[in-house]
Structures are given as structure tokens and as C-alpha cells.
C-alpha positions in Angstrom: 0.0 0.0 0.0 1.4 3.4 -1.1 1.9 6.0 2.1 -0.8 8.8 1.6 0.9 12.1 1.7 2.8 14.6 -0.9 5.4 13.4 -3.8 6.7 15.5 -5.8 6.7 14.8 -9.7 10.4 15.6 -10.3 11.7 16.9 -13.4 14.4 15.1 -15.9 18.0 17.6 -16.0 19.5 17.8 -19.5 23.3 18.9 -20.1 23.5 21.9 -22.5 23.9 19.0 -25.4 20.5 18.0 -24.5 21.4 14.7 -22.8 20.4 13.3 -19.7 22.6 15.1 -16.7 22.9 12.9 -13.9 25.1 14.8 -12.3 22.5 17.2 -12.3 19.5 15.2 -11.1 21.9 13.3 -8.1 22.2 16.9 -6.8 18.4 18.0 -7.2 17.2 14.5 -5.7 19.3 15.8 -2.2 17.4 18.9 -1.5 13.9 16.9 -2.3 15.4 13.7 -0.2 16.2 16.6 2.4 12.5 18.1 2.8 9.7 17.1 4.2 8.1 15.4 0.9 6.5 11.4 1.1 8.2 10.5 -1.5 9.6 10.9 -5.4 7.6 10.2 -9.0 10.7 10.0 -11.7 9.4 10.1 -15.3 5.8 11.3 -14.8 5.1 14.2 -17.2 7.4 16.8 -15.4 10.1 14.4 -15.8 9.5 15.0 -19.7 9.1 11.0 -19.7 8.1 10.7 -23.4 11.1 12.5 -24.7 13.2 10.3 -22.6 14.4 6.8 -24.4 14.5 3.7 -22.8 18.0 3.5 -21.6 18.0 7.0 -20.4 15.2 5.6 -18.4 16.5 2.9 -16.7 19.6 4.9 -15.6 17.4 7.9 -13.7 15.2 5.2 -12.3 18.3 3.7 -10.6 19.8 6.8 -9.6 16.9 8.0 -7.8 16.4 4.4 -6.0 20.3 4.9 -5.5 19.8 8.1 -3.5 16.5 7.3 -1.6 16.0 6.2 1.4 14.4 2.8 1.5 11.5 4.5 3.4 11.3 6.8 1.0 8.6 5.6 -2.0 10.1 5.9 -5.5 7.4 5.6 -7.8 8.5 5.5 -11.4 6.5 6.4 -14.8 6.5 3.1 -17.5 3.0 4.3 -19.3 3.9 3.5 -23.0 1.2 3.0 -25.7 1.0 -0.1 -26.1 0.4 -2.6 -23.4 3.4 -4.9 -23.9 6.1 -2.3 -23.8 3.9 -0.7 -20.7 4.7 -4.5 -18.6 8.4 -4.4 -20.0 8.8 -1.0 -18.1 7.3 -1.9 -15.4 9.6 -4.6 -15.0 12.2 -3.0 -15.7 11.7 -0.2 -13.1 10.9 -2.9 -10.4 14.0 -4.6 -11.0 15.8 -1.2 -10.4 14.4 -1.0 -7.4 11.1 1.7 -7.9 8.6 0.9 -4.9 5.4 1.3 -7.4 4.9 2.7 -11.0 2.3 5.2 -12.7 1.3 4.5 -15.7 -0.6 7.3 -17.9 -3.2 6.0 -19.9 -2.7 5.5 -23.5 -3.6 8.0 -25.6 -2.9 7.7 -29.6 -5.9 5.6 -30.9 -8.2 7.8 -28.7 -11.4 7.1 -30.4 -10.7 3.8 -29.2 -9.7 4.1 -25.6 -13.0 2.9 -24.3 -13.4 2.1 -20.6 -13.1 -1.9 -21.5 -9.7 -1.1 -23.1 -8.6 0.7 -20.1 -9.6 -2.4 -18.3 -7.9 -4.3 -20.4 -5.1 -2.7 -20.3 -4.4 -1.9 -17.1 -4.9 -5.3 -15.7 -2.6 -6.6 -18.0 -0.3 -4.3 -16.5 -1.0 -5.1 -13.0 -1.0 -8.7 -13.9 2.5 -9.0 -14.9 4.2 -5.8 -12.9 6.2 -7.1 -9.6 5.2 -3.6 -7.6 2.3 -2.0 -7.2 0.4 0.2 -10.3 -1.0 4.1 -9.7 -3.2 4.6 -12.5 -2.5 8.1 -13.9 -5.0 10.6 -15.9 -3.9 13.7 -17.5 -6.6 14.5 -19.7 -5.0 17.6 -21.0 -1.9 15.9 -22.3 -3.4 11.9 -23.1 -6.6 13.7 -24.9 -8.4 10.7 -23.1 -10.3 10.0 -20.2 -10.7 7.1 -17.8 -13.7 7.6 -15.9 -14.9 6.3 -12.8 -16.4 3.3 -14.2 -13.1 1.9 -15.3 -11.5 3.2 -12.4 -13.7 1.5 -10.0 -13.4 -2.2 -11.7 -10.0 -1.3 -12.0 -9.2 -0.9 -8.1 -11.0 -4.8 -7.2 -7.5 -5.5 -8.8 -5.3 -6.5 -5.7 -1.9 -4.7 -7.5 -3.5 -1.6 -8.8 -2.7 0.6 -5.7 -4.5 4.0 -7.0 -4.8 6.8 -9.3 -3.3 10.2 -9.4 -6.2 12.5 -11.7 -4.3 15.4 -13.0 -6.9 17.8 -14.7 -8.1 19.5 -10.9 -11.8 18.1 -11.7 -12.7 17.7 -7.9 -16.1 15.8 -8.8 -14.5 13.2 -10.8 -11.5 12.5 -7.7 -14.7 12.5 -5.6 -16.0 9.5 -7.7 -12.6 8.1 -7.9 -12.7 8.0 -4.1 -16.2 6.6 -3.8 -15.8 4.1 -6.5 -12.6 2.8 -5.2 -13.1 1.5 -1.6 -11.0 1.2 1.9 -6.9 1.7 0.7 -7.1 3.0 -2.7 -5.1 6.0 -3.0 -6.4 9.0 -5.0 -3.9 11.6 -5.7 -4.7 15.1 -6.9 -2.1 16.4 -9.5 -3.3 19.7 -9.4 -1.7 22.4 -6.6 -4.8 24.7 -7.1 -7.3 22.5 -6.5 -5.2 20.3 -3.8 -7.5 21.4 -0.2 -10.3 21.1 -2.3 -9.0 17.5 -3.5 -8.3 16.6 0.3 -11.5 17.8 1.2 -13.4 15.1 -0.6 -11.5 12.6 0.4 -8.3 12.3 -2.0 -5.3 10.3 0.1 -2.6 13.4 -0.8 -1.1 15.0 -4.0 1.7 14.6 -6.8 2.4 18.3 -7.7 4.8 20.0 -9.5 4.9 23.0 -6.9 5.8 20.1 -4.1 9.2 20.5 -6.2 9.9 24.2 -5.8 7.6 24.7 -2.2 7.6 20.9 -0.7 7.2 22.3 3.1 4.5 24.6 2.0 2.5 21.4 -0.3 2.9 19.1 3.0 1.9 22.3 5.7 -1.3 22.3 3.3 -2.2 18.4 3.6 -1.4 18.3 7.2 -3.2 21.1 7.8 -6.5 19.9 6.1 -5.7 16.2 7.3 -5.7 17.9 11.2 -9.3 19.7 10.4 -7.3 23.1 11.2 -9.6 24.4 7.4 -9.0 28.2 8.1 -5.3 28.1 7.8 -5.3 25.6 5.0 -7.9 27.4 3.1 -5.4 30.8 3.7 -2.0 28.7 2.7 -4.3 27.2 -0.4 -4.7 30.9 -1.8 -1.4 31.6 -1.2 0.1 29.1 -3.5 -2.5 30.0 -6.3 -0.6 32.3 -8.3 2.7 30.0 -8.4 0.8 26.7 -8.8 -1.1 28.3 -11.6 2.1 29.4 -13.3 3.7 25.8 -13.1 0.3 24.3 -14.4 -1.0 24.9 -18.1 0.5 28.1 -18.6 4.3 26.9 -18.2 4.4 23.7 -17.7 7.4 21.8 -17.8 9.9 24.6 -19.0 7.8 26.9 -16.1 9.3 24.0 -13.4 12.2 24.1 -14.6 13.0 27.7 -14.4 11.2 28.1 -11.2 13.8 25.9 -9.6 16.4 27.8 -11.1 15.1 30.7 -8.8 15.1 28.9 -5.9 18.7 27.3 -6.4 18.0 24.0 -7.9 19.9 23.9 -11.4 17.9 21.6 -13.2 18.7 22.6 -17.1 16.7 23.6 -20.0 13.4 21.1 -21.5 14.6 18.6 -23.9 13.2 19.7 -27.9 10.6 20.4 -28.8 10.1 22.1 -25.3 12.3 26.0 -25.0 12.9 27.7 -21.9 10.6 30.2 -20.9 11.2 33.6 -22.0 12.1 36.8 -19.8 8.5 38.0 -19.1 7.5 34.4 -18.3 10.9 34.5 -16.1 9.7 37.3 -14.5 6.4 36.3 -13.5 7.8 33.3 -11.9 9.6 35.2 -10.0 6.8 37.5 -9.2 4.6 34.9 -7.8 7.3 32.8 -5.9 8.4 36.0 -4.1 5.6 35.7 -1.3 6.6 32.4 -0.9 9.9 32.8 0.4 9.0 32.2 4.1 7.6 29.0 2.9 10.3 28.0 0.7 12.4 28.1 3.5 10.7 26.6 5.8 11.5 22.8 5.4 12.9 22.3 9.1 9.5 23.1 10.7 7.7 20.0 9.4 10.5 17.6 8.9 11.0 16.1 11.9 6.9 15.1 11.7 5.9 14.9 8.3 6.8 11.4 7.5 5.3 10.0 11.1 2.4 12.1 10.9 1.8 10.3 7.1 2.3 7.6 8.7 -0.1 7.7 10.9 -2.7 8.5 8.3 -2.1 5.6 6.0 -5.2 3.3 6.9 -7.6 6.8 6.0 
């Protein structure tokens, strides 16, 4: 069973060439191993996962199980488009030591991504895979959309562990919750909607901004988790503006550079991403200055972040 709590979805570094910096990404993976984060998600879609090849792949996974803590959840991303190179991922991965994969639902042939191919799919996945399977649904990128029907056959499935629903749709993670019984995770992938996610009943979050702010993402589920609703509603609004910027207006190249600003070097987006431009700079740096307090503020919920998701893992 996956720990409920915050991960944080961390990005892939490139080398000025383009190619896959390790050097880079062993240095980022300390300050996010350092914080008060659940755990790490290599390869999702901030990770820039299709652009990455398969032996490029392999090599972050290990890295990132290399650096971890065992107690530390590595959750790595092997959704391909077809279902056979989806189970060779997730073997792969598992073999490299990832505690769980996330694998985003197929999106080429949309027209024919029914809910029984979903099914299908999925539980040929979570057949074969050796860890545990987080469904993952990002309508916005896939162009598809599994649905609570699927999701809730999906989760009778003793090694499908949970979904992480990315669009910020609060009435579909509600369903999602409903529909998928005691010790299903839900995770909400967006950091705008996150206390409302919480609030219906999503097991914690895998957000971009839990890169840049992780002590300000895990003061917002702890809050909410402790019924203290007035300050998490406040910290909620204040990470708005930055969550906002790292969502569909930036994306990936908006991570990237807002990590730059906080002193994590993690490159430029691998073609046919570009770097954000100055005014796209500068708003970033607009709407992370409030956060600065929060940014640094890792030390006051470190020491009871991981016990307190600890204690929450049977919700």
C-alpha cells in the first residue's frame, strides 16, 4: 500500500547537449530527499518522460532508488502506448528497485480508448508488474479520459494501488474515491485544487509545486488532514498564483525555471520544449516571491511529516 501524503513529480535535467545530466538530477534528488516530501515520482510528465528513451530511463530510475531512502517511495513512470512495452517498463523499473509505477493511460488511438480497453489494459499491467500500479489521468496531455467506471473495476485489482487524476476536476476525484473503496489511493495532480482534492477525500497529492515549495504542499495536507480548514484554506490561496504558473501556462519549461530561482539547477526542457522567456521569467519570479517564508521553511515540518503520514495511512 502506497503511504498517503505529498510526492513531488520531479523533473528530468538535461546537459547543454540536451542529454540526460545525472550529475544534475543526483544533486536536485538531495534537496527533495532533504524536505519534508512522502516520497519521489521519476518520469511522470514533469520528468518530460516521453522525450526520454528507454536506456535514459532505466539509468534515472536507478539513480533515484540509489539516492532514496528505503523508506522513501520511488514511484517510477513506464506508461507507454502499447500494453506490452507498458509490462516491460514496469519490470524493468521494479527490477531497479522503484517501490510502485504510474502509468498514464494510452492516448494515440483515442477514439478507441473505451473504458473496456482501459480495463484491459491496465490489468494486463498489474498482472505482470512485480510492484504496485498508480493509475494516472492527465486528460489535457493523453486527450483521453478514464472515468470512474473503469477506475472502480479497476481498483477490485489486488496490484492496482491508486490513481493520481491530474486535470483539478474535484467531482471526478470524488468518484474516484467513492468508487474505489478502503486503501485505494487518490492523488490530486493539481496544486490549485489540492484542499479542495483533500476535502473530498483524495489520500494526498503529486504536484509540480511540491518541487519548488515541498514544506508549503505538506503544511497544506497536514493542515487539512488535522481539520485546522482556516489556515489551510489561507496557505491554499497563497500558493494559487505559483501553482497556476507551473500548471497549463508553463508547464514543464515553467518547473524548470522556477527551480532555477530557488537554487536547484535543473537545465533547460529537452526539444521540442524552449525555456521560458524573460516576461514568463519574471512572472515566476513574481509569484514565488511571497513564498519565500515557505520556501524556506522545510525544518519546521520535517521532523513530523513522515510519522504524521504515517499515521494516516489506513484513512
Amino acid at each position: 500500500m502506497l503511504p498517503t501524503g505529498v510526492y513531488a513529480p520531479v523533473p528530468t535535467p538535461f546537459d547543454d547537449d540536451g542529454e540526460v545530466d545525472l550529475t544534475r538530477f543526483r544533486a536536485a534528488l538531495t534537496r527533495w530527499i532533504a524536505s519534508p516530501l512522502t516520497g519521489l515520482v521519476v518520469l511522470g510528465s514533469n520528468g518530460e518522460a516521453p522525450f526520454v528513451d528507454e536506456d535514459e530511463s532505466d539509468r534515472l530510475i536507478g539513480a533515484a532508488r540509489e539516492a532514496a531512502p528505503r523508506g522513501r517511495p520511488v514511484i517510477a513512470g513506464t506508461g507507454r502506448e502499447s500494453t506490452r512495452a507498458t509490462i516491460r517498463a514496469s519490470e524493468r523499473a521494479a527490477a531497479l528497485g522503484a517501490d510502485a509505477v504510474i502509468v498514464r493511460t494510452p492516448g494515440f488511438f483515442k477514439s478507441q480508448m473505451t473504458s473496456d480497453a482501459f480495463v484491459r489494459h491496465y490489468t494486463a499491467v498489474a498482472d505482470a508488474s512485480p510492484v504496485p500500479v498508480l493509475l494516472y489521468n492527465f486528460t489535457a496531455v493523453t486527450g483521453v479520459n478514464i472515468g470512474p467506471d473503469a477506475v472502480g473495476r479497476l481498483a477490485e485489482h489486488p496490484n492496482v494501488a491508486g490513481i493520481k487524476e491530474s486535470g483539478g476536476d474535484v467531482a471526478q476525484i470524488a468518484a474516484f474515491v467513492a468508487g474505489g473503496g478502503p486503501g485505494f489511493r487518490v492523488f490530486a495532480g493539481s496544486s490549485t485544487s489540492f484542499y479542495a482534492s483533500l476535502c473530498v477525500g483524495a489520500s494526498g497529492g503529486i504536484l509540480a509545486l511540491a518541487c519548488v515549495a515541498p514544506a508549503a504542499c505538506v503544511r497544506l495536507y497536514q493542515l487539512t488532514m488535522t481539520g485546522a480548514h482556516a489556515d489551510a484554506l489561507d496557505l491554499q490561496r497563497q500558493l494559487v498564483p505559483a501553482a497556476r504558473l507551473l500548471g497549463n501556462r508553463f508547464g514543464v519549461a515553467g518547473l524548470k525555471a522556477a527551480l532555477g530561482l530557488v537554487g536547484c539547477d535543473v537545465g533547460r526542457p529537452r526539444g521540442p520544449l524552449v525555456a521560458i522567456d524573460d516576461a514568463g521569467l519574471a512572472a515566476l519570479r513574481a509569484a514565488l516571491a511571497p513564498l519565500d517564508e515557505l520556501l524556506l521553511a522545510n525544518s519546521s515540518v520535517s521532523s513530523t511529516s513522515r510519522s504524521f503520514t504515517a499515521s494516516h495511512d489506513d484513512r
